[in-house]
PyMOL Python script that loads the backbone (N, CA, C, O; Angstrom):
from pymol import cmd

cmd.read_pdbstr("""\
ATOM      1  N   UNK A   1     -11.544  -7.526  11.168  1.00  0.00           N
ATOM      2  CA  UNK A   1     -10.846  -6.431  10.542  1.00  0.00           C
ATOM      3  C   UNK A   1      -9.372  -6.745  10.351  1.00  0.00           C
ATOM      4  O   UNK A   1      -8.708  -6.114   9.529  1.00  0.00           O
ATOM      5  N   UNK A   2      -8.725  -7.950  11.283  1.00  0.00           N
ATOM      6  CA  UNK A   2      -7.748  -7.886  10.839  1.00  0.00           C
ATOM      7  C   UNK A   2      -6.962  -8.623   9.691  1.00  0.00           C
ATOM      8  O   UNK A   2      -5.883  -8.386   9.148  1.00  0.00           O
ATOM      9  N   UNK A   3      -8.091  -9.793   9.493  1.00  0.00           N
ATOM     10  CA  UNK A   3      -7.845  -9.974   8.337  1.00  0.00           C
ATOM     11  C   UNK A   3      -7.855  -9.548   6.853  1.00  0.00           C
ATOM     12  O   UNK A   3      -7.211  -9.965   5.890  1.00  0.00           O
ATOM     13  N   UNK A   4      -9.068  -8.296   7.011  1.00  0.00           N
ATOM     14  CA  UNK A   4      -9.026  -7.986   5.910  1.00  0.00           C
ATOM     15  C   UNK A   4      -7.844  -6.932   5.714  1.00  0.00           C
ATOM     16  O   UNK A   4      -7.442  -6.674   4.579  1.00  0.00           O
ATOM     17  N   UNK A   5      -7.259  -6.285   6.927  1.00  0.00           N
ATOM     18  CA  UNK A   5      -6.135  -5.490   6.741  1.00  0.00           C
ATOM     19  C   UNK A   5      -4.913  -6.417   5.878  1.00  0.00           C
ATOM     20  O   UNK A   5      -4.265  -6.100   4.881  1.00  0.00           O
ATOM     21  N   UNK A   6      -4.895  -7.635   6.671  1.00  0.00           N
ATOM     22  CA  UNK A   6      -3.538  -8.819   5.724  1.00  0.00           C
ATOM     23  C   UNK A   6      -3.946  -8.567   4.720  1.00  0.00           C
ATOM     24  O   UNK A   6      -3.442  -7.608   4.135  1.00  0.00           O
ATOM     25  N   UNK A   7      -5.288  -9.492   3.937  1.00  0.00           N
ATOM     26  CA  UNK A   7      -5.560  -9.556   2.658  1.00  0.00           C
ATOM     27  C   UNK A   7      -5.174  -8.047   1.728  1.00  0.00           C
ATOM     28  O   UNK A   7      -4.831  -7.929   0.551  1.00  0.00           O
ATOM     29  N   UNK A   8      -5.369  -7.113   2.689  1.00  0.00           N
ATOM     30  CA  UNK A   8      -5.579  -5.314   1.672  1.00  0.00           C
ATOM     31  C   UNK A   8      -4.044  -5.396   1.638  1.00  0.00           C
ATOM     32  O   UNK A   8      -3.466  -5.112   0.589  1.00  0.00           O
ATOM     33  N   UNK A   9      -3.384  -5.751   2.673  1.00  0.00           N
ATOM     34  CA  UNK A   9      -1.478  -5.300   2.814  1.00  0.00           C
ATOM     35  C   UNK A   9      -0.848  -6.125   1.909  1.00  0.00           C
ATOM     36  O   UNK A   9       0.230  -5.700   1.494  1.00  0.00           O
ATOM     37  N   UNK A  10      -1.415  -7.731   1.277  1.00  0.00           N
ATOM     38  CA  UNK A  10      -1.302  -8.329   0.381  1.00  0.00           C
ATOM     39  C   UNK A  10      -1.365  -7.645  -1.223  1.00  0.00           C
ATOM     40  O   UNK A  10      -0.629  -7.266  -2.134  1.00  0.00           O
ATOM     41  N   UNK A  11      -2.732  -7.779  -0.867  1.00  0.00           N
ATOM     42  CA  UNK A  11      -3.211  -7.002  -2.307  1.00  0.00           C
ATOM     43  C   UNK A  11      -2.348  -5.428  -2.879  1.00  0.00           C
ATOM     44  O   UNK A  11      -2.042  -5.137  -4.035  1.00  0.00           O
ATOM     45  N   UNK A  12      -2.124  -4.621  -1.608  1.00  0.00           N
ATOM     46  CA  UNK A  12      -1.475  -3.393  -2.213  1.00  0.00           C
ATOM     47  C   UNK A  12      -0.285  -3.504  -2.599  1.00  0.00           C
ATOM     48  O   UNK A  12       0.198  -2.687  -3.384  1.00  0.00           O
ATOM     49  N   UNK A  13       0.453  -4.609  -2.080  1.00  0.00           N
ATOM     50  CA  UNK A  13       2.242  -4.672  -2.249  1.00  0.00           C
ATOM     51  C   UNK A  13       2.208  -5.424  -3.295  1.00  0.00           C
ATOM     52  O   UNK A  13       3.326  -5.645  -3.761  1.00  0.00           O
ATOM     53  N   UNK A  14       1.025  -6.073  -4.037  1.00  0.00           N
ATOM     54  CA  UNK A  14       1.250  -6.403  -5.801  1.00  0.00           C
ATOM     55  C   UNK A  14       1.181  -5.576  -7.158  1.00  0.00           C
ATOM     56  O   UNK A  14       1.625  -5.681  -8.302  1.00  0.00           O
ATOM     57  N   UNK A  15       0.348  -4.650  -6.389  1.00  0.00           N
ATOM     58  CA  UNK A  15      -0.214  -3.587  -7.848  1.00  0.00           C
ATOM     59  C   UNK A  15       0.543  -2.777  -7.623  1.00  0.00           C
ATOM     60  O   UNK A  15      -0.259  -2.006  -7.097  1.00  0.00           O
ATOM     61  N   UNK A  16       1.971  -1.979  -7.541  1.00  0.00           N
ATOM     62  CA  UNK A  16       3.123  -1.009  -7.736  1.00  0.00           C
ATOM     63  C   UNK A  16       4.061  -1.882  -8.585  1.00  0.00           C
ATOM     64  O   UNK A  16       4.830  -1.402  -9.418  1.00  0.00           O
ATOM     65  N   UNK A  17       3.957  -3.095  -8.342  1.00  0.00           N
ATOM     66  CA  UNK A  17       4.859  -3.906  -9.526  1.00  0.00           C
ATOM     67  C   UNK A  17       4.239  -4.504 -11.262  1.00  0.00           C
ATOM     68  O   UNK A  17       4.793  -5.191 -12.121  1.00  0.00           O
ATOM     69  N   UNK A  18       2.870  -3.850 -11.201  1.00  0.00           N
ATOM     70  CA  UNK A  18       2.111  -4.183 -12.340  1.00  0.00           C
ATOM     71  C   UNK A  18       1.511  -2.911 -12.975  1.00  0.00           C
ATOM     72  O   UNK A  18       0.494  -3.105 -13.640  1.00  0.00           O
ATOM     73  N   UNK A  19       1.966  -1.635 -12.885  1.00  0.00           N
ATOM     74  CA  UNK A  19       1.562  -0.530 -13.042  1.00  0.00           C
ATOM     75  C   UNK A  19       0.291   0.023 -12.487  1.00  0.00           C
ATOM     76  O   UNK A  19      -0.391   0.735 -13.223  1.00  0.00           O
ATOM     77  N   UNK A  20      -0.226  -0.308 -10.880  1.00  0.00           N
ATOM     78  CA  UNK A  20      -1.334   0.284 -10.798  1.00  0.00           C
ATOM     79  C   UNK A  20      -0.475   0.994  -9.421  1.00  0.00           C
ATOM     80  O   UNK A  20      -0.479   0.235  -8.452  1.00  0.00           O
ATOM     81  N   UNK A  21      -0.012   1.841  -9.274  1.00  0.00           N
ATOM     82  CA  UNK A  21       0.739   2.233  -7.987  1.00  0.00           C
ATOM     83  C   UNK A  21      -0.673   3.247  -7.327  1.00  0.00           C
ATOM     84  O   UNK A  21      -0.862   3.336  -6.114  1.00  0.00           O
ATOM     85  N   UNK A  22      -1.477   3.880  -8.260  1.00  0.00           N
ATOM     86  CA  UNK A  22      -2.672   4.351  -7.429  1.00  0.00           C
ATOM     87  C   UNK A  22      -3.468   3.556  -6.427  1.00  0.00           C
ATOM     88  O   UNK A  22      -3.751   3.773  -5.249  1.00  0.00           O
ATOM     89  N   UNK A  23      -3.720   2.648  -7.187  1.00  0.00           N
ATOM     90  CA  UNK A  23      -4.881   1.311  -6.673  1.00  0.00           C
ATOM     91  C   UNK A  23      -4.002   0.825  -5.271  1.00  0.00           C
ATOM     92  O   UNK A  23      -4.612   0.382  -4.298  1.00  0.00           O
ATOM     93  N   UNK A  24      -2.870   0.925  -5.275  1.00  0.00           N
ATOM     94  CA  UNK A  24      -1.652   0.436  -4.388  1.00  0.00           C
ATOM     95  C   UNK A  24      -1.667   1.151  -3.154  1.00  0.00           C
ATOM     96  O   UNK A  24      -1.369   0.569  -2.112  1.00  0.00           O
ATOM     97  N   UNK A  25      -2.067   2.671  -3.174  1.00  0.00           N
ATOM     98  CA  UNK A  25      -2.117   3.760  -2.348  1.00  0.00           C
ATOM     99  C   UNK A  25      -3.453   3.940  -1.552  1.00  0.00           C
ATOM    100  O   UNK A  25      -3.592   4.197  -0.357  1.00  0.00           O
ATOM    101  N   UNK A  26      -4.258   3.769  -2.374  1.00  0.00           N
ATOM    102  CA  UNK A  26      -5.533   3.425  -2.018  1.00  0.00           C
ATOM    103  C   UNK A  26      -6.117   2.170  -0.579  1.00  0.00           C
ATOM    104  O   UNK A  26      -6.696   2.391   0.485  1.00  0.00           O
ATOM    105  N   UNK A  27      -5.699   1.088  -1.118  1.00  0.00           N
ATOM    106  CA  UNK A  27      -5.720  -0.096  -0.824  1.00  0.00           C
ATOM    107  C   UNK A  27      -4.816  -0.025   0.857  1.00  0.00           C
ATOM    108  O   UNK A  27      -5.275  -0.386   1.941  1.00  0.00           O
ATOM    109  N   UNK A  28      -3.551   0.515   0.597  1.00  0.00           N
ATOM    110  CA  UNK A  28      -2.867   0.627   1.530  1.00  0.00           C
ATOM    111  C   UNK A  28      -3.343   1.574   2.561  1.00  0.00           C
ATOM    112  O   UNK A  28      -3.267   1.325   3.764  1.00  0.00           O
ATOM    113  N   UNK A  29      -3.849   2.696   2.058  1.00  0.00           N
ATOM    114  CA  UNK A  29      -4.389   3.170   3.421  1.00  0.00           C
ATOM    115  C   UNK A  29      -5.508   2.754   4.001  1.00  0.00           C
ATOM    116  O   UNK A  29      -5.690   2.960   5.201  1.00  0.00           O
ATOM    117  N   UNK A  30      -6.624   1.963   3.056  1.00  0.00           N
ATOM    118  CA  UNK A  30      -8.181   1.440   3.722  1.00  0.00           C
ATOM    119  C   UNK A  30      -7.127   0.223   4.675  1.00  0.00           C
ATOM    120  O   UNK A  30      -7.611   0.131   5.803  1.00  0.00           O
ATOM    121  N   UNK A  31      -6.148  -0.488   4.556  1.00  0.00           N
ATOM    122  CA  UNK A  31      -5.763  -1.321   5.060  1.00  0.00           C
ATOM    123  C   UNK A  31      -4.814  -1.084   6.436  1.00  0.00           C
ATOM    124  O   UNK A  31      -4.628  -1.860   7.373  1.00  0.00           O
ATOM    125  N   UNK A  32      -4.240   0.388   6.194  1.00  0.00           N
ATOM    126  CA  UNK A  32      -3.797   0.403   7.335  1.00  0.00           C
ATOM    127  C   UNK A  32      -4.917   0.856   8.641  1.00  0.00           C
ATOM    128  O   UNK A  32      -4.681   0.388   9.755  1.00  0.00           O
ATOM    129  N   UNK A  33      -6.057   1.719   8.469  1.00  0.00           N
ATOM    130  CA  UNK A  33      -7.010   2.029   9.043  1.00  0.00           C
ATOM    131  C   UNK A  33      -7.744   0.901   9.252  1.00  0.00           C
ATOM    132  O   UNK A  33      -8.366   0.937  10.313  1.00  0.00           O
ATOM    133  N   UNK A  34      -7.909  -0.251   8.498  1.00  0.00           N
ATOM    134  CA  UNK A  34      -8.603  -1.736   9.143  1.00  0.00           C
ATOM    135  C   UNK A  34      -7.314  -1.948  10.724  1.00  0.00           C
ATOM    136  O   UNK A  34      -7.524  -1.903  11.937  1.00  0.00           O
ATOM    137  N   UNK A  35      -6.248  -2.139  10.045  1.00  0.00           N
ATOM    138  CA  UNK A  35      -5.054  -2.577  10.669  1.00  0.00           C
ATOM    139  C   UNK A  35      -5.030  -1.940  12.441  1.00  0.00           C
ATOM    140  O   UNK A  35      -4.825  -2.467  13.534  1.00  0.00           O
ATOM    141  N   UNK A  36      -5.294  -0.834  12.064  1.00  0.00           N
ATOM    142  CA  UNK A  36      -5.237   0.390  13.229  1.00  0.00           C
ATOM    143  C   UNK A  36      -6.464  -0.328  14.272  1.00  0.00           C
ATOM    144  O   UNK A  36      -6.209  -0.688  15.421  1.00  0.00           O
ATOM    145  N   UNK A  37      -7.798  -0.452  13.641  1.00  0.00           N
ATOM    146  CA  UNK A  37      -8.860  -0.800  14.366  1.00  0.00           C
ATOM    147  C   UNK A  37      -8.817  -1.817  14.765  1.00  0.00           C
ATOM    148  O   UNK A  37      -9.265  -1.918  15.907  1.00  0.00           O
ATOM    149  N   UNK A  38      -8.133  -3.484  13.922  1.00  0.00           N
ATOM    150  CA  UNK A  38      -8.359  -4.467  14.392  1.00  0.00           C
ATOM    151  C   UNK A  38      -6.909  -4.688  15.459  1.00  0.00           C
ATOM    152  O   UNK A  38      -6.941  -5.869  15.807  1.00  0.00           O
ATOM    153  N   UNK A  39      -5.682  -3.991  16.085  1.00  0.00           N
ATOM    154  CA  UNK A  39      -5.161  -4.321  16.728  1.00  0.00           C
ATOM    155  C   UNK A  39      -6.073  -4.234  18.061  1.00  0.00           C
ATOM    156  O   UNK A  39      -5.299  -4.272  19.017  1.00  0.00           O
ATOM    157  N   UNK A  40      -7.179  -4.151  18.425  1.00  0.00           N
ATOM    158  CA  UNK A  40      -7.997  -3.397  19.724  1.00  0.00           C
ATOM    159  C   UNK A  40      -8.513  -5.271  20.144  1.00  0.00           C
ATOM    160  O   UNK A  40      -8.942  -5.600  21.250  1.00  0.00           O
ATOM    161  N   UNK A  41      -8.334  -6.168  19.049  1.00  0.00           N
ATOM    162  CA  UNK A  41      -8.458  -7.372  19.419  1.00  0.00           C
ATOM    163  C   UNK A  41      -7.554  -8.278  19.619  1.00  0.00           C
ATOM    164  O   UNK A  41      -6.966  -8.887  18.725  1.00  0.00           O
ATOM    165  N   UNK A  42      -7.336  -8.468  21.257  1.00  0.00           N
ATOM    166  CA  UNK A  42      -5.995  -9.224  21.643  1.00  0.00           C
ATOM    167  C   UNK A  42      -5.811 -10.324  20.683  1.00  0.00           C
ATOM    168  O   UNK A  42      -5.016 -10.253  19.745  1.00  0.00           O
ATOM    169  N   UNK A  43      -6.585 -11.382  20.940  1.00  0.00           N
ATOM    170  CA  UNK A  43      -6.577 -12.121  19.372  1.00  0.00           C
ATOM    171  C   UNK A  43      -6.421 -12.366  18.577  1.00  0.00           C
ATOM    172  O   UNK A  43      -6.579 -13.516  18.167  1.00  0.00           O
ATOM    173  N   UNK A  44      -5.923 -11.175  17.753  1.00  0.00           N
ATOM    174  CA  UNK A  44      -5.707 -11.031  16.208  1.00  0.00           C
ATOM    175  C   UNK A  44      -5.147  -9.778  16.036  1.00  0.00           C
ATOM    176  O   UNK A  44      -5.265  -8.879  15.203  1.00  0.00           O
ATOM    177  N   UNK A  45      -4.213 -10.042  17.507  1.00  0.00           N
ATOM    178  CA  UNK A  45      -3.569  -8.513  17.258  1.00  0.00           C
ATOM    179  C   UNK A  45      -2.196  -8.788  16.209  1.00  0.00           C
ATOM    180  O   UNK A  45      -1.969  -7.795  15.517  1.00  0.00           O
ATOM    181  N   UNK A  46      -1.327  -9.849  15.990  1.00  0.00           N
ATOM    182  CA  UNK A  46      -0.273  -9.917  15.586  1.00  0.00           C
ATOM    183  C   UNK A  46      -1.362 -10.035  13.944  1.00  0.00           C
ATOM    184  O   UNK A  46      -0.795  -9.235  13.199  1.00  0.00           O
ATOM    185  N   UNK A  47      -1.972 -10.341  13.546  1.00  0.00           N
ATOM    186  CA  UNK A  47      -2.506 -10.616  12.210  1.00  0.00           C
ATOM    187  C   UNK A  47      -2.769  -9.343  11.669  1.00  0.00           C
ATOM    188  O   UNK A  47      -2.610  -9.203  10.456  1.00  0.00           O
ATOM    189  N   UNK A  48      -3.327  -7.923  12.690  1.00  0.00           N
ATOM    190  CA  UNK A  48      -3.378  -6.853  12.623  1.00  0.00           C
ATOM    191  C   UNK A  48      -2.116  -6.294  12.352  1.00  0.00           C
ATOM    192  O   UNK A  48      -1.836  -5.928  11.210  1.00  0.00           O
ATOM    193  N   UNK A  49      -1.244  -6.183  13.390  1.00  0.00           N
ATOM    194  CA  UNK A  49      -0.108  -5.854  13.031  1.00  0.00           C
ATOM    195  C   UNK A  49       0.609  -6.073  11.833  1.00  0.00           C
ATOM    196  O   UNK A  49       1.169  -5.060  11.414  1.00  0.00           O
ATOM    197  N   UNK A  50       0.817  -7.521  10.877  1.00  0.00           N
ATOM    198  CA  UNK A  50       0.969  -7.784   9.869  1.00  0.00           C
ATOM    199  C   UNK A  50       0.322  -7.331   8.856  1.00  0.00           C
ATOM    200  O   UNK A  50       0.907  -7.642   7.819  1.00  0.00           O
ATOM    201  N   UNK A  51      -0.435  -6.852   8.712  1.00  0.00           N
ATOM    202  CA  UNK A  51      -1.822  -6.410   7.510  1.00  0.00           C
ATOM    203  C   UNK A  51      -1.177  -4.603   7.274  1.00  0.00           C
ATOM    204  O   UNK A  51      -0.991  -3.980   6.229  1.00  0.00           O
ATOM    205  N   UNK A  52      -0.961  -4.166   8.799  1.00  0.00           N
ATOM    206  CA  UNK A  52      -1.094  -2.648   8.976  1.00  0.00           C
ATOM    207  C   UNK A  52       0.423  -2.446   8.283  1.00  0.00           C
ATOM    208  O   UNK A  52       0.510  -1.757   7.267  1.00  0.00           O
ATOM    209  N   UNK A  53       1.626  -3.078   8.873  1.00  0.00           N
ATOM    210  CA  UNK A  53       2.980  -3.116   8.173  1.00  0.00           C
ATOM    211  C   UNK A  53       3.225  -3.047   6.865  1.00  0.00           C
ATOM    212  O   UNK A  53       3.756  -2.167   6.186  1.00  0.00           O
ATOM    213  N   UNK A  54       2.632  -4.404   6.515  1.00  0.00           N
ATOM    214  CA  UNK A  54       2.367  -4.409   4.990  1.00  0.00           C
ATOM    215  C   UNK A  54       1.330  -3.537   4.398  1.00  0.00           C
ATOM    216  O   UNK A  54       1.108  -3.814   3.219  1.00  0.00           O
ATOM    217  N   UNK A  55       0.802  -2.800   4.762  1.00  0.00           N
ATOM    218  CA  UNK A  55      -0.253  -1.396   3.928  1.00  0.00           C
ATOM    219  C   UNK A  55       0.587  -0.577   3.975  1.00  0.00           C
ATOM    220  O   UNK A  55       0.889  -0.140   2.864  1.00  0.00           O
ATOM    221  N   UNK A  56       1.314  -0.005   5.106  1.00  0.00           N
ATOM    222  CA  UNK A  56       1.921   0.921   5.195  1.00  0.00           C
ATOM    223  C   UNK A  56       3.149   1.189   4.377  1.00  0.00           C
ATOM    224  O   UNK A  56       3.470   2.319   4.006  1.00  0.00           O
ATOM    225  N   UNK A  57       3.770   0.177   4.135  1.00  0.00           N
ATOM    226  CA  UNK A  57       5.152  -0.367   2.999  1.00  0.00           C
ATOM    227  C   UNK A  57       4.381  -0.124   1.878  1.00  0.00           C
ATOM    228  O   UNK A  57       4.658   0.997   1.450  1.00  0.00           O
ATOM    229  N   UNK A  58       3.330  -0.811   1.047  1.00  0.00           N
ATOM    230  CA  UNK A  58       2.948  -0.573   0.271  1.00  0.00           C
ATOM    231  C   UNK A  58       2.167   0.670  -0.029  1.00  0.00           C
ATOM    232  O   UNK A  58       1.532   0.756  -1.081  1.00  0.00           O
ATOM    233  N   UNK A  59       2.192   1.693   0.908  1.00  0.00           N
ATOM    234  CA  UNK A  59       1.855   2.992   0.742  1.00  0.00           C
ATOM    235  C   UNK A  59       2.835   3.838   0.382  1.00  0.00           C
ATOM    236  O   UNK A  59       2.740   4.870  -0.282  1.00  0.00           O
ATOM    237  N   UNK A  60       3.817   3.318   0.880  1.00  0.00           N
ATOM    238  CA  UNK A  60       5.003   4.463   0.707  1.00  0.00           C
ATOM    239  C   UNK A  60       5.465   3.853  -0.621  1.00  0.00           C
ATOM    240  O   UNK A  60       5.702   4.727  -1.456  1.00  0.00           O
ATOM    241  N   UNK A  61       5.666   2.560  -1.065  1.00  0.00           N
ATOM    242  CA  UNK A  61       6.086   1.884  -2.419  1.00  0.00           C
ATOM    243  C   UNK A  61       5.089   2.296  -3.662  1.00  0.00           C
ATOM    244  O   UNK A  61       5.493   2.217  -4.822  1.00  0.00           O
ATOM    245  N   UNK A  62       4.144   2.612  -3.433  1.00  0.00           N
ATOM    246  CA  UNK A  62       3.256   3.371  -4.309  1.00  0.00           C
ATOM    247  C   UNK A  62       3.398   4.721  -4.521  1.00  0.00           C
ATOM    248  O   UNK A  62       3.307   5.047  -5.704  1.00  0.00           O
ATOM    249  N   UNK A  63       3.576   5.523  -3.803  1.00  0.00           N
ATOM    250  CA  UNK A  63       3.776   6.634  -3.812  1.00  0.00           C
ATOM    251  C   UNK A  63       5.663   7.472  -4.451  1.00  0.00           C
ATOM    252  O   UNK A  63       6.041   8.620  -4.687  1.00  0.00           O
ATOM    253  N   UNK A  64       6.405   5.909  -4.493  1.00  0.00           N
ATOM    254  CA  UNK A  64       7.835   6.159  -4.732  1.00  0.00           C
ATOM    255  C   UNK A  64       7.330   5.982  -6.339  1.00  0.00           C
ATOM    256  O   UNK A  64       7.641   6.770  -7.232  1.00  0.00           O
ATOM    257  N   UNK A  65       6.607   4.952  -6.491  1.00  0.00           N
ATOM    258  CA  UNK A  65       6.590   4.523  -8.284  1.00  0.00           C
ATOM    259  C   UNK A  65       5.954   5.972  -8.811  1.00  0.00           C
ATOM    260  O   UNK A  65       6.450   6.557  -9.774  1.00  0.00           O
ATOM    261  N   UNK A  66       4.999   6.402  -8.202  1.00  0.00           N
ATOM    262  CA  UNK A  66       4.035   7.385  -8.347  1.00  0.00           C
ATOM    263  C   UNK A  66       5.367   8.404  -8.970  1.00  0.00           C
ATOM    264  O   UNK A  66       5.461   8.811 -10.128  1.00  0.00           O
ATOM    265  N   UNK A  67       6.185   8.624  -8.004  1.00  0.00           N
ATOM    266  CA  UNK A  67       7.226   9.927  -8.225  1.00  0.00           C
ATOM    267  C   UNK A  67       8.402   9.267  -9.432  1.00  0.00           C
ATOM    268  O   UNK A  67       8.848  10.050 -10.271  1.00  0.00           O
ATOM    269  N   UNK A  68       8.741   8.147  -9.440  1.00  0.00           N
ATOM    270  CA  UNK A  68       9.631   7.936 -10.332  1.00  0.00           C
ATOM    271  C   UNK A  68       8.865   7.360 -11.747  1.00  0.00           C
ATOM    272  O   UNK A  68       9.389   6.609 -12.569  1.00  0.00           O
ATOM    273  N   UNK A  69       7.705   7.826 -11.797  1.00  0.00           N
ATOM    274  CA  UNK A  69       6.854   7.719 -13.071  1.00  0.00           C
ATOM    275  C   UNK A  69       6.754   9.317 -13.879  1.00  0.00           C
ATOM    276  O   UNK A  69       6.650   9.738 -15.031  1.00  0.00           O
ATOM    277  N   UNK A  70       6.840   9.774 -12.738  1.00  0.00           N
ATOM    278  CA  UNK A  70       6.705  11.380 -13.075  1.00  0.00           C
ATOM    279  C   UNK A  70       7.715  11.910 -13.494  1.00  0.00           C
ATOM    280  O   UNK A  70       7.737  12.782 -14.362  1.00  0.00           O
ATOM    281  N   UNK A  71       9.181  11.189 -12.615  1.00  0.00           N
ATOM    282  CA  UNK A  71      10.442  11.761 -13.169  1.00  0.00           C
ATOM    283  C   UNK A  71      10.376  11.367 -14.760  1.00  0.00           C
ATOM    284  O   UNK A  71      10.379  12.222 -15.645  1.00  0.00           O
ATOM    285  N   UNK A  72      10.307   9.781 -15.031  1.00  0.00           N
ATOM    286  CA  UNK A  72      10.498   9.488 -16.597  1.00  0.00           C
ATOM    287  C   UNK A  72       9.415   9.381 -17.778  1.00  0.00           C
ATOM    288  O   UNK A  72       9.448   8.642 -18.762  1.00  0.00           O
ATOM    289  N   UNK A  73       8.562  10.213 -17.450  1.00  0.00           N
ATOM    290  CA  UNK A  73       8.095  11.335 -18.055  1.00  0.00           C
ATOM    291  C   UNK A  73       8.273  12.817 -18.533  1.00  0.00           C
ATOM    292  O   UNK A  73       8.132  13.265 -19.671  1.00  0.00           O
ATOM    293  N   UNK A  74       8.623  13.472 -17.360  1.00  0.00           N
ATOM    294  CA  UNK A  74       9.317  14.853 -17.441  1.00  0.00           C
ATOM    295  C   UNK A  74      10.273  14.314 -18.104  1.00  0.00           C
ATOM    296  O   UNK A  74      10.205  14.788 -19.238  1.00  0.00           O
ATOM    297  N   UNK A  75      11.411  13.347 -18.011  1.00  0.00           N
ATOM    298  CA  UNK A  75      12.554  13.351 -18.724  1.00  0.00           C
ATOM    299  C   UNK A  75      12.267  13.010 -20.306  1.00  0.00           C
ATOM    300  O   UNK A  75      13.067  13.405 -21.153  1.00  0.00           O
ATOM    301  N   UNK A  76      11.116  12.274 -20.669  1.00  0.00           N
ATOM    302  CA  UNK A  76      11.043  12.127 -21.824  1.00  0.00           C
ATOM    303  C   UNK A  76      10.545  13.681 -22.667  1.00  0.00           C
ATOM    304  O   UNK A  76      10.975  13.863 -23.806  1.00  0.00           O
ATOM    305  N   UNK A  77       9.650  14.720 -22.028  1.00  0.00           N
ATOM    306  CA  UNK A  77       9.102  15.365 -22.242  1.00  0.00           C
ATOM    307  C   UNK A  77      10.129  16.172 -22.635  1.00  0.00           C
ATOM    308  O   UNK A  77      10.137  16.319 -23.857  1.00  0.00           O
ATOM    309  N   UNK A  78      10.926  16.703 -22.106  1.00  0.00           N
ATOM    310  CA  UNK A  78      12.109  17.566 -22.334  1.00  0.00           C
ATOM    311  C   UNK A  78      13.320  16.860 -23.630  1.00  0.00           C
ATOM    312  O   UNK A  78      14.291  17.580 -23.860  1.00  0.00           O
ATOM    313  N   UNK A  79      13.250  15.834 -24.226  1.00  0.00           N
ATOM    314  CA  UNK A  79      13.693  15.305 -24.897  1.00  0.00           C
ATOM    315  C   UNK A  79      13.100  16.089 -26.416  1.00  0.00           C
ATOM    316  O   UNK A  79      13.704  16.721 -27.282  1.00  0.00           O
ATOM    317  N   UNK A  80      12.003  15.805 -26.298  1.00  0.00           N
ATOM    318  CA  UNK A  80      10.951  16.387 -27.273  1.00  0.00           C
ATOM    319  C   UNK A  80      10.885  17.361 -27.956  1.00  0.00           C
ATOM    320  O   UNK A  80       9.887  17.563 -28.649  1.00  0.00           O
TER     321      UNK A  80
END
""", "prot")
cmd.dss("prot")
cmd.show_as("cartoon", "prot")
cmd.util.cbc("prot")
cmd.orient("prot")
């Protein structure tokens, strides 16, 4: 699990810079909930930790594009 948390904390911190900031939000939370479960393995706890960090960044970085997509929209809308 904790790798697939890296790979998901990977994967989510690319798609907010390519217009998918949903897919980004998504990704980031299945990854922080891998992240959460696989720290329970001494082992692969720092790989956990890394996976869960990076989901969690890329949760909140998704959710900022999310809102500043909305602002320049409304702003175009009112132009109109």
């Amino acid at each position: 699990m904790a790798v697939a948390s890296l790979v998901l904390g990977i994967c989510s911190l690319v798609f907010p810079f390519i217009g998918l900031g949903w897919l980004s939000v998504l990704l980031g939370i299945i990854g922080t909930i891998l992240g959460a479960l696989g720290r329970k393995n001494p082992a692969k706890k720092g790989t956990a930790t890394a996976g869960m960090v990076m989901s969690i960044i890329s949760v909140a970085l998704g959710i900022i594009m999310w809102i500043a997509c909305a602002a320049c929209i409304g702003g175009l809308a009112s132009l109109a």
